[in-house]
C-alpha positions in Angstrom: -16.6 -1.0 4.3 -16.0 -3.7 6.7 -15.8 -3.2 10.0 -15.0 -6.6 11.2 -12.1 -6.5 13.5 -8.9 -8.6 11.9 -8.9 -12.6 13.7 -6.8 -12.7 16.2 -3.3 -14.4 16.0 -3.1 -18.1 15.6 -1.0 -18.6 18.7 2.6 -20.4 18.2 2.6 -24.3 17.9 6.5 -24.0 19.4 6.2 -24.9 23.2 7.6 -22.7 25.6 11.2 -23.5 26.7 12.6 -23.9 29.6 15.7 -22.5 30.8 17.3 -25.5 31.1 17.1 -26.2 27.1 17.7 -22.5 26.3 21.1 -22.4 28.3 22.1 -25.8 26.8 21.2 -24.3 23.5 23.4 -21.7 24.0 26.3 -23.5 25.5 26.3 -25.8 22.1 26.4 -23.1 19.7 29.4 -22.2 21.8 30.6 -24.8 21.2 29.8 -25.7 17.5 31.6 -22.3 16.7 34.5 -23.7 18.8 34.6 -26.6 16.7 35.2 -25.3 13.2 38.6 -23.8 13.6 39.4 -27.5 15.3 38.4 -29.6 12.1 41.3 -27.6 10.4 43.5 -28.1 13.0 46.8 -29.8 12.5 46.0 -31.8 16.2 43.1 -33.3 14.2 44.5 -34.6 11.6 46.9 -36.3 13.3 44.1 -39.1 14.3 43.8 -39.8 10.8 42.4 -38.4 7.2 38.7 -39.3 8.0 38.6 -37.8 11.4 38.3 -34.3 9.9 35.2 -35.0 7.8 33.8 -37.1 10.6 34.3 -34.4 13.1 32.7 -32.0 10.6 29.4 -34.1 9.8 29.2 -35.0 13.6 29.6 -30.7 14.4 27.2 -30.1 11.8 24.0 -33.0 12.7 24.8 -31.8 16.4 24.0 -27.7 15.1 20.4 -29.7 13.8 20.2 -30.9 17.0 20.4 -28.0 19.2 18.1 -25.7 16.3 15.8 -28.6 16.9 16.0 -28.3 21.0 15.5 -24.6 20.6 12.1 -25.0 18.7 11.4 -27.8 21.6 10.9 -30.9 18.4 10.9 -34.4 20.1 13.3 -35.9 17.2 15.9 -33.5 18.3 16.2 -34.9 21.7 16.4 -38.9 19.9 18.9 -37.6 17.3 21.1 -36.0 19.5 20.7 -39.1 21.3 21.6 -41.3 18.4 24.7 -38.6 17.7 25.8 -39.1 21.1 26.1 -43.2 20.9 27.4 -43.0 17.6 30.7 -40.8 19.1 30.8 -42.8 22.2 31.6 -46.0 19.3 33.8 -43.7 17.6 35.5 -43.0 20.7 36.0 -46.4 22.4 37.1 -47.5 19.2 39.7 -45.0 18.8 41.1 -46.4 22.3 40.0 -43.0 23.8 37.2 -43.2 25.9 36.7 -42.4 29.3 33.8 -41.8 31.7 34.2 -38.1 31.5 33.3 -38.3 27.5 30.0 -39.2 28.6 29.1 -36.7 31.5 27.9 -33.8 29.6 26.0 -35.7 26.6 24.2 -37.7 29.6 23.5 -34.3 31.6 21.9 -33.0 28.1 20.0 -36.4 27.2 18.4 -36.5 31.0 17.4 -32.9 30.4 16.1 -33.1 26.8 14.2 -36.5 28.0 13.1 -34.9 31.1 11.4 -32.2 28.8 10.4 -34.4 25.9 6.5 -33.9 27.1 6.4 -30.2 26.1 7.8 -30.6 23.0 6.4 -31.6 19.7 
């Protein structure tokens, strides 16, 4: 018989995560879930045939976004930021941007940057 206790636990390589990240975490999924029935929306389609698709790829890198924020990974925070810049194109294109279509996505990259030391 051996009675060597067990090792202990290797302990998590996840950071902890601060509240911040956790409640924009939550508040995405939100609104990711919010986003599906819009894709198949008749209001959606009316900006043209590609905007559906586009609006589902967009919904569905920034989901891999926020599972990347919640596990604290640095490339989350630069491809949200990438995802952000890319709509904010998409949007002054379209002739529909406005200051306001920035505000939150700025909020969320000063946060995520703010935090990018305790990720990995």
């Amino acid at each position: 018989m051996n009675d060597t206790p067990a090792p202990a636990p290797a302990p998590t390589s996840t950071p902890t995560r601060p509240t911040a990240i956790t409640v924009i975490c939550i508040l995405g999924f939100i609104g990711a879930a919010l986003t599906i029935p819009l894709i198949f929306s008749g209001a959606v389609q009316s900006i043209g045939s590609w905007y559906p698709p586009y609006l589902g790829a967009s919904a569905v890198v920034g989901l891999i976004c926020l599972v990347g924020l919640w596990k604290m990974k640095k490339w989350a925070v630069f491809l949200y930021t990438l995802l952000v810049v890319i709509n904010q194109v998409v949007l002054f294109t379209m002739g529909v941007w406005n200051p306001f279509a920035l505000l939150i996505p700025a909020i969320v990259i000063a946060i995520a940057f703010a935090n990018l030391s305790k990720m990995s």
